[in-house]
N, C-alpha and C positions, 0 to 999 in steps of 0.2 A: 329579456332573452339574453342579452349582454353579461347581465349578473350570473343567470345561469349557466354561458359557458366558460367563465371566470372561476367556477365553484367546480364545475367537472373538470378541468385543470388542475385545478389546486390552489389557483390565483386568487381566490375570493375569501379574504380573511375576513372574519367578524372581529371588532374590537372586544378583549377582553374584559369584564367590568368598564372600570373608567380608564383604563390601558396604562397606569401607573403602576402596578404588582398584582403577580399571582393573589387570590382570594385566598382567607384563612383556609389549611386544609386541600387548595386548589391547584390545578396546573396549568398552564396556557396550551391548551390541546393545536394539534398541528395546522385544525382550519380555523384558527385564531391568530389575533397577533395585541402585542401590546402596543403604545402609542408610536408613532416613527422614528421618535427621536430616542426612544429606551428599544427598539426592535434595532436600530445602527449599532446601539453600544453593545448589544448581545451578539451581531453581527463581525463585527470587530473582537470580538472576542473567539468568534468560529474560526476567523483571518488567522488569529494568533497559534490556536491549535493548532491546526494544520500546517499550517506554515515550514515548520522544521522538514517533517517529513517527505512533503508533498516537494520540495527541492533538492534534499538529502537525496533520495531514491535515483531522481535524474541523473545527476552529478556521478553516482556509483554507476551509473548504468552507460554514460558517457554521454545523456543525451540533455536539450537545450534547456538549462532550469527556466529560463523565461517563459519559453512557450509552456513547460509544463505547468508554470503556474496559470498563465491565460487561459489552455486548455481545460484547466481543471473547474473553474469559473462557468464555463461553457459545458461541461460535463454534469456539473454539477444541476443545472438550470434543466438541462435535455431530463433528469435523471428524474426531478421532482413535477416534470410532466406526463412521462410515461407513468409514475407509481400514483398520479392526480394528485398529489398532496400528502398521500395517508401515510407516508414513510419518511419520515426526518432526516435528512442525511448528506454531506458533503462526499463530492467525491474526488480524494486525493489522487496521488501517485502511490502505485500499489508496488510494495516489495516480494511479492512474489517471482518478479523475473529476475531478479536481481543474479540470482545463482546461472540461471539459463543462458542472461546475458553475458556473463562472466566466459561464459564455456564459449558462446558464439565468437566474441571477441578473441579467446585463446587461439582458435580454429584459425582465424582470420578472414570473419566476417568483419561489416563493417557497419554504419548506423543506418544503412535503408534496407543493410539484410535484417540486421536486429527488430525495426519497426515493419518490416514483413511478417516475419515470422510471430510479431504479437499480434499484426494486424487478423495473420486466421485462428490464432487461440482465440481473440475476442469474437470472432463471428460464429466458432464453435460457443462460446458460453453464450451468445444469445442466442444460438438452437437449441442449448440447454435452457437456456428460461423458458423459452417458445413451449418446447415439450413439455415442461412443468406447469406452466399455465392450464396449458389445457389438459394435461394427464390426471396432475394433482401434487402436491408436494411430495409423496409416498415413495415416488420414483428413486429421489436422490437418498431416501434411506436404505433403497432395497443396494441400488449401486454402488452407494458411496455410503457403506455403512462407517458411525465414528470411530471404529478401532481404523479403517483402511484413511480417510482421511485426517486423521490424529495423526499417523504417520509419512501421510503427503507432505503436511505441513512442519512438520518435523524435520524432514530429512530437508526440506528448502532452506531454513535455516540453519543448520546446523553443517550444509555443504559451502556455509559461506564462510565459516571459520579459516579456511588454509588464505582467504582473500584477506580478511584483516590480516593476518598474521606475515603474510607475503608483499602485500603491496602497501597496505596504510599505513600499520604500526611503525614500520621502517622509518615512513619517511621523518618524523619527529617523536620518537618513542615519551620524553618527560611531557609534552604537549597532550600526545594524546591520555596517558597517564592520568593527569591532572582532570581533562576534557572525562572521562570516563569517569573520575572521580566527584566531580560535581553534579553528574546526572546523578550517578546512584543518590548523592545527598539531596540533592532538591526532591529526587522521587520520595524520599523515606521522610524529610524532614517540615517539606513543606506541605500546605493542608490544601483541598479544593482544587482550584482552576490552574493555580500555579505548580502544586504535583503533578497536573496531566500533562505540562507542556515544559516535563524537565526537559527531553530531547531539547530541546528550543533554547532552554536556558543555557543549555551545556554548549552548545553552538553559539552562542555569545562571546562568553566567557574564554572560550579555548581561538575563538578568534581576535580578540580581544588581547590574550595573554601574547598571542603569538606576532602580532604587533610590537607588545613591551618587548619580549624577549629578542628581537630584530634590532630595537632602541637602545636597550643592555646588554645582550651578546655580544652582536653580530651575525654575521651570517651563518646558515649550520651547514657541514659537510655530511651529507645523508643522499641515499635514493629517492630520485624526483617519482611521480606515477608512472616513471615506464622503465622503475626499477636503475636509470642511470645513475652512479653517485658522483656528485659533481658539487662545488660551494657557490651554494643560492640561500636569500632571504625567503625565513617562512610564509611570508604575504608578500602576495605580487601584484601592488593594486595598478599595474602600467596600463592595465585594460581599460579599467573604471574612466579614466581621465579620458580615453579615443571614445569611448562610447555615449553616443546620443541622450536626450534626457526621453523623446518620444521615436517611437518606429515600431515598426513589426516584425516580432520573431521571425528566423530565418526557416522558409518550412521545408520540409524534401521528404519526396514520393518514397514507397517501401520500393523495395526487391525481393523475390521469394526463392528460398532457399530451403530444398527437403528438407535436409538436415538438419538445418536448424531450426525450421518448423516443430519437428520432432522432439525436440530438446526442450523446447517451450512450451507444450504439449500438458503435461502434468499441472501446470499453473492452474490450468481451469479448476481442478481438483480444490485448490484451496482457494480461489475465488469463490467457487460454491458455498466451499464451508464458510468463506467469510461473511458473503454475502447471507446466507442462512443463520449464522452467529447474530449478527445486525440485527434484521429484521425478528430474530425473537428475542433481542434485548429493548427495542424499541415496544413491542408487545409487551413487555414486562412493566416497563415505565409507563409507556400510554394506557395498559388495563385494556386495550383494544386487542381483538381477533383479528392476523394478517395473515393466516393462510394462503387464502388469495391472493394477495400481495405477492409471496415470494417469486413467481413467477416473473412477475413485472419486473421485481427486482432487478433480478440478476438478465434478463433481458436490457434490461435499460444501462447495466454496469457494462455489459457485453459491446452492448452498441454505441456506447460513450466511449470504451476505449479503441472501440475500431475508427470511428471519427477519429480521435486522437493521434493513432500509429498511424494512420494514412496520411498525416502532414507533417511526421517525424515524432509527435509525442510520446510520452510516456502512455501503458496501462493505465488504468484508473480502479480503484475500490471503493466501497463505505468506509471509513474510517471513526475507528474506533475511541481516538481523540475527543471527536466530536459529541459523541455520546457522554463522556464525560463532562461537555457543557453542559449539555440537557439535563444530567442527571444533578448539575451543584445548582444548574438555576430552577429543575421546575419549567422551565421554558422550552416547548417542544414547537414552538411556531416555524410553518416553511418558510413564513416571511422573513426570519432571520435569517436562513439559510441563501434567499437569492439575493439578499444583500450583503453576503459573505462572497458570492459569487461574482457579483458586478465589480467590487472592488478588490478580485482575482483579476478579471479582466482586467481592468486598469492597471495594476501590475504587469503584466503582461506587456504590457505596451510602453515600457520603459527600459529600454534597452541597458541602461548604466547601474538598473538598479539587477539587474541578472549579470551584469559584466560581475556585482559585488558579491553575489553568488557565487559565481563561477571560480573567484579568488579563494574559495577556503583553503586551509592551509590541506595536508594530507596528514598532520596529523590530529586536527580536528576529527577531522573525517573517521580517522582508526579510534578515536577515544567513544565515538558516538558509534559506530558497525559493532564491535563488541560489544554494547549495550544489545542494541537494534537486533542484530543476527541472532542471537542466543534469546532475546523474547521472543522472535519469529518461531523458533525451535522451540521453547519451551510450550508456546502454544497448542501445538501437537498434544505434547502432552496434558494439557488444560484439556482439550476438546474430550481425552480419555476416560480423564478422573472424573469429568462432568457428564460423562454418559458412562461412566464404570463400567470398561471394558475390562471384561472376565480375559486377564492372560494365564490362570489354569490351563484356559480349552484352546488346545493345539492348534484350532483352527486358526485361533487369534495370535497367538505367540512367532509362530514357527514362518509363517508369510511375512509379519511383519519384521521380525528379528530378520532375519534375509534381508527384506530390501532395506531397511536402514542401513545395515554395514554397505550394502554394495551401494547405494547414494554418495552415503558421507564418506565412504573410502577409495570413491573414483576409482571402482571397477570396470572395464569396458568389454563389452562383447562386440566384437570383429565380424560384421555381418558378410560384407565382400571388402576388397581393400581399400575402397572409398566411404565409406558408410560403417558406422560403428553406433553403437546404443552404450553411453555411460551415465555415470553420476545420478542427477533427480530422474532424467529417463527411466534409465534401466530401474533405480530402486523402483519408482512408482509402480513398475508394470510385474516386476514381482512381485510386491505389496498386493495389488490390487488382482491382479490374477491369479496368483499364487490361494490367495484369500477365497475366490469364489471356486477356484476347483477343487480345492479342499470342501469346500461345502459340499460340493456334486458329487466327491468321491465320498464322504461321511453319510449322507442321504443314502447312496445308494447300499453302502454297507447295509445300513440300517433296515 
């Protein structure tokens, strides 16, 4: 009885063969695992993907990389009980608020309006999973057809452009220069496991540099993050040394704020797509039918990041990183995935080792967001070419051209004099309304 409720979970892995490698030909399917001590190193290797990311995000967004790593650990665990096992997948810090938080913060919110205002985008996408579950996947095609989400995800990325360009770049322009220029080469140059985690490399390296360059400069006179110019050393590591080796991240309750509700709103959009992305490239790898699945999916993504914002965390998504393991090892086991998580938790719980997080230079930061923002954008357009949206038919062209300029060109509509709709808002809800009244008006011609 035990065994069986281990296997409805997802918990009850069979060893594969003799759990030393995949079989000629074979893969280590999700309710398998290989031996414990090669299911750690495969685990540690999920640690490494993820990694960059899954603290990068926080850090842009303003909020505690520690806990987003802990949380994600704990997200990630919740994530492979709700889907029982059948769905492979860590669940990072998701870049899709990035932009929204941006706007929140300009506004002058602060980090329990910002984890408010994800807190109910995430309980809206797990009524979008909820609905999906039990409707059928058909739903998010009819609503969220790929030309209208191609350009969700599009305009999220591409509205974060004026932010490298305003706040990071500045602060160490040759830094991040270099920084930018080492991901593009690690991504092109190197092969496997090591091209999926250039992010990662490149955050080394530009941290790294930015030490020497403090050793052989000196200090640089530039704008810190709050845009002041003042003469400070690129790495500040004054934190690392005050900070503990064990404790627990510092948590704090949301706040809700319409407005900024509103702003953040759109995210669900390319959560959906993401999580639907995932889960049929996971299908693709595994040969398995997860229809059923997506539901759970994105309910369990929903409801891991509302946990999450409700103690101060980041969003959370599948990450696509991570797939990249799966696909150079062949290894699709969840038992490496909760052993990637455990040892997120334990992260988490080391206060000195997030103080060294928290130090990245800014212009690390601006070398890796130009990367980062502009694959988020180009996405969009991935999601098009890969469902070949016809931009012949006006219906598709003319909605979406509209809300991308008015996204990424920070147009605002003025609804009373406290309350305005700009940027990812307002594009989304052209894009997307724009898009199905056009429909309504063409039918009815017709």
């Amino acid at each position: 009885m035990r065994r069986g409720l281990a296997a409805k979970l997802g918990i009850g892995w069979t060893l594969h063969g003799d759990g030393s490698t995949p079989r000629p030909g074979e893969a280590v399917a999700p309710d398998e695992r290989l031996s414990w001590g090669r299911t750690a190193g495969l685990g540690a290797q999920h640690v490494v993907a993820m990694f960059g990311a899954t603290f990068v995000f926080p850090v842009l967004m303003g909020l505690d990389p520690n806990l987003a790593i802990m949380v994600s650990g704990a997200a990630t665990i919740l994530f492979l009980l709700i889907v029982q096992g059948k769905i492979p997948s860590y669940l990072g810090s998701s870049a899709s608020f990035v932009g929204a938080v941006t706007v929140i913060r300009a506004g002058g919110g602060d980090t329990s309006t910002v984890t408010g205002a994800i807190l109910v985008c995430a309980v809206v996408l797990a009524a979008v999973g909820l609905i999906i579950h039990f409707v059928g996947a058909q739903v998010v095609h009819r609503l969220l057809p790929p030309a209208v989400s191609g350009a969700v995800v599009m305009l999220i990325g591409f509205n974060l452009a004026p932010v490298v360009a305003e706040t990071y770049w500045p602060q160490d322009q040759w830094i991040a220069l270099i920084t930018m220029l080492v991901v593009l080469g690690c991504t092109v140059l190197l092969r496997g496991f090591f091209a999926r985690i250039a992010v990662f490399l490149g955050l080394v390296v530009g941290y790294g540099l930015s030490w020497l360059f403090d050793r052989g400069f000196g200090p640089i006179t530039a704008p810190d993050a709050d845009g002041v110019v003042s003469t400070h050393f690129r790495l500040d590591l004054s934190g690392v040394a005050d900070a503990s080796w064990f404790g627990m991240p510092d948590l704090l309750a949301p706040s809700f704020d319409a407005a900024a509700v509103i702003v953040v709103l759109p995210a669900v959009i390319a959560l959906i797509a993401e999580n639907t992305g995932h889960v049929k490239a996971v299908e693709e790898m595994t040969r398995t039918k997860l229809d059923d699945g997506l539901g759970r999916a994105i309910f369990a993504d929903g409801f891991a990041s509302a946990l999450s914002s409700a103690v101060g965390g980041p969003p959370t998504t599948t990450y696509a990183e991570n797939i990249g393991v799966m696909a150079a090892t062949r290894v699709y086991s969840t038992a490496a995935y909760c052993v990637a998580a455990i040892v997120a938790i334990l992260f988490g719980l080391c206060p000195k080792f997030g103080a060294v997080i928290a130090a990245t230079p800014g212009g690390v930061l601006g070398g890796i967001t130009v990367v980062l923002y502009g694959m988020i954008g180009l996405l969009g357009a991935k999601i098009w070419v890969a469902n070949r949206v016809d931009f012949g038919d006006p219906i598709n062209l003319l909605p979406l051209a509209a809300g991308l300029v008015v996204g990424i060109g920070g147009v605002s509509l003025d609804i009373t004099p406290r309350f305005s709709l700009s940027g990812i808002a307002l594009g989304t809800l052209v894009a997307l309304l724009g898009y199905h009244l056009l429909r309504v008006l063409v039918a009815k011609r017709r």
